[in-house]
C-alpha positions in Angstrom: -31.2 57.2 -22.8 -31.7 56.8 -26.2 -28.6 57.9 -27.2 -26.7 56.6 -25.0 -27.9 52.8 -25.6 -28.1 52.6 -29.2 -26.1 55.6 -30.6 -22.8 55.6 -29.0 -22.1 52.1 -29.3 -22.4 52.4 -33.4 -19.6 54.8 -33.1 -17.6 51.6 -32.4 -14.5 51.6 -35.5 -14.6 48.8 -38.0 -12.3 45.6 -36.8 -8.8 45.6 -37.7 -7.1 42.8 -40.1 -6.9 39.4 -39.2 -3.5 38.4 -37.7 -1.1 35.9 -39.9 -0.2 32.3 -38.4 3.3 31.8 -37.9 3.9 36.0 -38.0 1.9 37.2 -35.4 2.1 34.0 -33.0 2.5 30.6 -33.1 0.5 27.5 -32.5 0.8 25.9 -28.8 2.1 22.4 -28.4 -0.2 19.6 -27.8 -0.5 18.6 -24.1 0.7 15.0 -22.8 -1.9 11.9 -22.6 -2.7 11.7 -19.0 -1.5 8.9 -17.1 -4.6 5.6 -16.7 -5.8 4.8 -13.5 -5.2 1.9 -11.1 -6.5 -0.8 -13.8 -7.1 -3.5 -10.8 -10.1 -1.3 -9.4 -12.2 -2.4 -12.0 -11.7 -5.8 -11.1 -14.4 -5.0 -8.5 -16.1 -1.9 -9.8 -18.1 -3.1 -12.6 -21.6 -3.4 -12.4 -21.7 -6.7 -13.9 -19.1 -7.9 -11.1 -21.1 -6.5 -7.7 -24.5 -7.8 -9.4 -22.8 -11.3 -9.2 -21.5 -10.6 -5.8 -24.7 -9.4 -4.5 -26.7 -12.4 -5.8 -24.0 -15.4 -5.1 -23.8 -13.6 -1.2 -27.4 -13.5 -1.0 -28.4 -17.8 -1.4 -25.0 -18.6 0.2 -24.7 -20.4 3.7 -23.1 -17.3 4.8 -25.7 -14.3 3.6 -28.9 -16.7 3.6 -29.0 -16.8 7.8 -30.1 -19.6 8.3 -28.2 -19.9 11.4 -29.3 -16.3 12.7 -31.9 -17.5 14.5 -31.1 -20.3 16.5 -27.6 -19.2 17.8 -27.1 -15.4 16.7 -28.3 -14.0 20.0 -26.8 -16.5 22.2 -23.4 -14.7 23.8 -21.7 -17.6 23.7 -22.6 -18.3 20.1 -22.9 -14.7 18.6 -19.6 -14.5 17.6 -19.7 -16.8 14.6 -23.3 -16.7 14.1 -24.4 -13.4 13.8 -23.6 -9.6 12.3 -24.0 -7.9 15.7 -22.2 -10.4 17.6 -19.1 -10.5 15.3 -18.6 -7.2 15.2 -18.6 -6.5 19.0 -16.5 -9.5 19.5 -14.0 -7.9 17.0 -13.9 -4.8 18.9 -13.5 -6.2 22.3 -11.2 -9.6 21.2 -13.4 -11.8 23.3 -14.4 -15.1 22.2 -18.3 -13.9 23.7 -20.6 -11.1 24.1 -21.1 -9.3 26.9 -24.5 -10.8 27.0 -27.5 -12.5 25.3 -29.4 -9.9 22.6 -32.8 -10.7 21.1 -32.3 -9.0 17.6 -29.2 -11.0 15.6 -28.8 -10.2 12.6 -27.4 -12.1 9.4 -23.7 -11.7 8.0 -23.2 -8.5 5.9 -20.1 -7.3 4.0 -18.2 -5.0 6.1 -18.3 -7.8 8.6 -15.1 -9.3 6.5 -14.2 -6.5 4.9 -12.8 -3.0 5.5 -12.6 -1.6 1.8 -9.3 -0.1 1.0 -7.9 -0.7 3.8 -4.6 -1.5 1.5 -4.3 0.1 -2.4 -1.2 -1.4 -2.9 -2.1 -4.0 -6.0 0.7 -6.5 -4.7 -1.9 -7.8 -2.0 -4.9 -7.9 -4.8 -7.4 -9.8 -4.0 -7.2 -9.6 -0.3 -6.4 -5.6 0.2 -9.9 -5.1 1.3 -9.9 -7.6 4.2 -10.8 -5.8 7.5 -8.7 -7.9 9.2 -6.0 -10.8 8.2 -4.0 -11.9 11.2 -3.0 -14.8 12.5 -5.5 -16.7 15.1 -5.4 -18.0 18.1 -7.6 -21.0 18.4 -10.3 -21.1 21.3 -10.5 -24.5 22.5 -6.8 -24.4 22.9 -6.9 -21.8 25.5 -5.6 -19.4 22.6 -2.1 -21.4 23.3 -2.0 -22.4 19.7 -1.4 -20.1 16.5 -2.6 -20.5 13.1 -1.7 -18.6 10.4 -3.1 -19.4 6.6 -1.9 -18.4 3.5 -4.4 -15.9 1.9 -7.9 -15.0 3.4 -7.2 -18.3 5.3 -7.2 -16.2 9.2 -10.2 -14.6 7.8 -12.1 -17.8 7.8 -10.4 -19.2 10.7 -11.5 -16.8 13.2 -15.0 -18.9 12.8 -14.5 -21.9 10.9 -12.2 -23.7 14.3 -12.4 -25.9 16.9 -14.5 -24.1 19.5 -16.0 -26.6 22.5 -13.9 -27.9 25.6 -10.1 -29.2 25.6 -8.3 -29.7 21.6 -7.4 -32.8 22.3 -8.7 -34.3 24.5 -6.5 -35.4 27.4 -6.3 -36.2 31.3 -6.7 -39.6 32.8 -10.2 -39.9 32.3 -13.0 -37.1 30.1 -16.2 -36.8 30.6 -18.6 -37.1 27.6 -21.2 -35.3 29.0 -23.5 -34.4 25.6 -24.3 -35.9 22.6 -23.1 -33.0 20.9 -19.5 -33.5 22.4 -16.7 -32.6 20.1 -14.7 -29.5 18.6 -17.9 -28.3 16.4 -19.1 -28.4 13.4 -16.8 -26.0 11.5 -12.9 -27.1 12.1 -12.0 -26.5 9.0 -9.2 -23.8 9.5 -7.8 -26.0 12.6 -7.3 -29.1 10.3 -6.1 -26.7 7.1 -3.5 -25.6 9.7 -2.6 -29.5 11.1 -3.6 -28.8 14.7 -5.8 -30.0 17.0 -6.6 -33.6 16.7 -5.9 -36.3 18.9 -2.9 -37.5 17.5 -2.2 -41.4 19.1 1.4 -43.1 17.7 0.9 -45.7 14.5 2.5 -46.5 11.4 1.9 -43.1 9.9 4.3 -39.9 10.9 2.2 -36.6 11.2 2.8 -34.2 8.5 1.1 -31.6 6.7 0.0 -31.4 3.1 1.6 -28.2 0.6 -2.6 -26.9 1.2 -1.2 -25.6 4.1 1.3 -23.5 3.3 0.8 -23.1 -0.5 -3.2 -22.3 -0.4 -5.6 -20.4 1.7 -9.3 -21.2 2.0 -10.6 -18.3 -0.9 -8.2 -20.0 -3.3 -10.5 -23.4 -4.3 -13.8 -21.8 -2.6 -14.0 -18.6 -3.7 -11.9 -19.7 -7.1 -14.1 -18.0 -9.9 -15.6 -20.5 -12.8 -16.5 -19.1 -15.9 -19.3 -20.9 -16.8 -21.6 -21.1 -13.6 -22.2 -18.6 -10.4 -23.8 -21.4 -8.3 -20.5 -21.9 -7.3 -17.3 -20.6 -6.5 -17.1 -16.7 -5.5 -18.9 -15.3 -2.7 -20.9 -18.5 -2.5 -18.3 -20.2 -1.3 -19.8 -23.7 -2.6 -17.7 -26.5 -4.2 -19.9 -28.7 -5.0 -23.5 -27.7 -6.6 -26.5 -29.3 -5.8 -26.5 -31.3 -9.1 -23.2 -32.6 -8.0 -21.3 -30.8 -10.4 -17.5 -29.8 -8.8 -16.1 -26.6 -9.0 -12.4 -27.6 -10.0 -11.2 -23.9 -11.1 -9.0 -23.7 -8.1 -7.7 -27.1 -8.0 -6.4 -27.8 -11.9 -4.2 -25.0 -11.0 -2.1 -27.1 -9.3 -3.3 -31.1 -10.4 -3.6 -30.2 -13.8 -6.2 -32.7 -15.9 -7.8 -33.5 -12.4 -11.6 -33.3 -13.3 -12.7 -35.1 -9.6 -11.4 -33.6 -5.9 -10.8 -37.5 -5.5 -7.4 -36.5 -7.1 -5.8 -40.0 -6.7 -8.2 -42.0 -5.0 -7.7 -39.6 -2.1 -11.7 -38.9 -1.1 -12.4 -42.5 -1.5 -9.2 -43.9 0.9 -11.0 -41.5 3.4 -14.1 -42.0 3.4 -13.5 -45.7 4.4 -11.5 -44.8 6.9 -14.1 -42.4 8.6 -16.3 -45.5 8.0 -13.8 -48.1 9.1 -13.5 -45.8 12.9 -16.8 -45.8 13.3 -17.8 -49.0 12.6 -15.4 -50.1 15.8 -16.3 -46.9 17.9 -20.0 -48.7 17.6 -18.9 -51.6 18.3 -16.7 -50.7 21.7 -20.3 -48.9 22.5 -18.3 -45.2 22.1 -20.5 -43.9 19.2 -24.0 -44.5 18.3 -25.2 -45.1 14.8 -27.8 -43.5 15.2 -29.1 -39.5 15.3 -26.4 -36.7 15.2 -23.4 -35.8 13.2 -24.7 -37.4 10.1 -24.9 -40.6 11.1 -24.7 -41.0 14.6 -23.6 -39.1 17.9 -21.2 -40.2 21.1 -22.6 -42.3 23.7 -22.4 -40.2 26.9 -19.9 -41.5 29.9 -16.8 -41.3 31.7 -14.1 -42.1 28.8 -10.5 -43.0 28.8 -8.6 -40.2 27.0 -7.6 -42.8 24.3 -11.4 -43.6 23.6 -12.3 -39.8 24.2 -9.2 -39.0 21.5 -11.1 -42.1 19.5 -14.4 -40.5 19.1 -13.1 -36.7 19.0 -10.9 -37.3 15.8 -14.1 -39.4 14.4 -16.1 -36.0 14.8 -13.3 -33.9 14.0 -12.6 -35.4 10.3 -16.6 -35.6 9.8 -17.3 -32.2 10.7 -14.6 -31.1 8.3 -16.7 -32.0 5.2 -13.8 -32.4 3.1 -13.1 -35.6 2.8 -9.7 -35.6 3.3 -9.3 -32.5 0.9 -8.5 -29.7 3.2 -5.0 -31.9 5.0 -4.4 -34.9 3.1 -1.2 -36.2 4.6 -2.2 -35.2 8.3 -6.1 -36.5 8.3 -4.8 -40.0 6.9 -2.2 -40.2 9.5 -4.9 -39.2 12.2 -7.0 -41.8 11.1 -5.1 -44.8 10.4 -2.9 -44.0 13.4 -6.4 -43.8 15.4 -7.9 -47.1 13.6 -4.9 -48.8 14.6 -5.1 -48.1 18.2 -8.8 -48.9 18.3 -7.8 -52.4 17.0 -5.6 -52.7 19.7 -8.4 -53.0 22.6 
């Protein structure tokens, strides 16, 4: 064994000359740079960008759930207000679940978003929506459309009018609740012009380029360099210390350092003021308790006063101050403010 392992292998010849470059073969040609990947993926993918996500999502009206509790089990509420009911009511296109459930559970991602759905970078930012289509709006009876530039449908399918007839109409409506009205998120429905009692005046109804030109992500979710309490995936506009998040807007109004971009905010606000001043005073509205400031007083109504105190509620709820519609909430207001005079 010996022998075999250590002798015969030394019998191994010594190694032959070294070959010559260029004589004996030739050097192989460098390979081509590979081609970069899809540079917009790491406009998500960075660490830095999903820790920012995570934290604006988690103290924002949407991830905080605050409204869980309260509605998210309720089958007639779950849709909007909780995980478990969206996602069922996604599946089976009702406006309702099949039933009460006593575990809601707050909004999570996947509830807007279906990743990759698209890779094509022409629909960047929006290619990982899970689902973008027009909407049809409940308290029409699904008779009416909308269709938002944007992640506008996104926001829609929630943020609409939801309770009883959009407008109101008939010979005579029955306000039968102090919480009587289209609800308190109609902010799609007016983006889109639709749904508000809309009485003959001075004014002609029209939309503002916000509908066409904008969709809700592009002011709230519009990103701001120097603060994450608002803007992004909190969704916020205006921070608690009253500074305005005006990254969105300037990219239209230019200089504008205010969203009362020509005196607009303030024209409305004394409208909303100037309505309800004389739905108090025709005994329509109270002044008192609900809807920030007040609530509808109960009672058989004529469809003009029922039109009256919906388009009050309506323009309220909508938090904007005119912002969202400018052209079409003026003309709803003046037009109703003019009719109220009337009586």
């Amino acid at each position: 064994m010996f022998v075999a392992l250590v002798v015969l292998p030394s019998c191994e010849g010594p190694q032959g000359p070294q070959g010559v470059t260029g004589v004996d073969g030739t050097d192989g040609t460098d390979g081509t740079d590979g081609v970069d990947a899809n540079s917009f993926c790491v406009n998500c993918h960075t660490l830095a960008n999903k820790t920012t996500i995570k934290t604006q999502f988690a103290v924002s009206s949407h991830g905080m759930g605050n409204y869980v509790s309260y509605a998210g089990g309720r089958l007639g509420c779950a849709k909007c207000h909780s995980y478990n009911g969206a996602m069922e009511t996604m599946l089976t296109g009702m406006d309702t679940t099949a039933a009460n459930f006593a575990l809601p559970v707050a909004f999570q991602c996947d509830m807007c978003h279906d990743f990759h759905g698209s890779l094509d970078e022409a629909d960047f930012p929006d290619y990982a929506l899970r689902d973008n289509d027009p909407v049809s709006l409940i308290a029409t009876d699904h008779m009416t459309m909308v269709d938002l530039p944007g992640s506008g449908n996104v926001c829609t399918e929630c943020h609409q009018l939801r309770r009883g007839t959009s407008p109101p109409n008939g010979d005579s409506v029955n306000i039968n609740s102090t919480h009587w009205g289209g609800h308190h998120g109609p902010q799609g429905a007016i983006l889109a012009g639709v749904g508000a009692f809309e009485p003959a005046g001075s004014m002609s109804y029209e939309n503002s380029a916000h509908t066409t030109l904008i969709g809700c992500s592009s002011c709230h979710m519009a990103k701001n360099d120097s603060r994450t309490d608002v803007g992004g995936h909190t969704w916020v506009m205006e921070a608690e210390d009253g500074y305005q998040n005006m990254a969105g807007c300037v990219e239209c109004h230019a200089g504008a350092t205010s969203f009362d971009i020509n005196g607009l905010q303030t024209k409305v606000e004394g409208l909303l003021e100037e309505l309800h001043g004389l739905l108090a005073e025709h005994g329509l509205y109270s002044e008192e308790g609900l809807h920030d400031g007040g609530h509808p007083v109960t009672g058989m109504r004529s469809a003009n006063e029922a039109g009256a105190v919906f388009n009050y509620i309506l323009f309220e709820e909508g938090r904007s101050v005119g912002v969202h519609n400018p052209l079409y909430i003026e003309a709803c207001l003046t037009n109703t403010i003019e009719m109220v005079e009337k009586w």
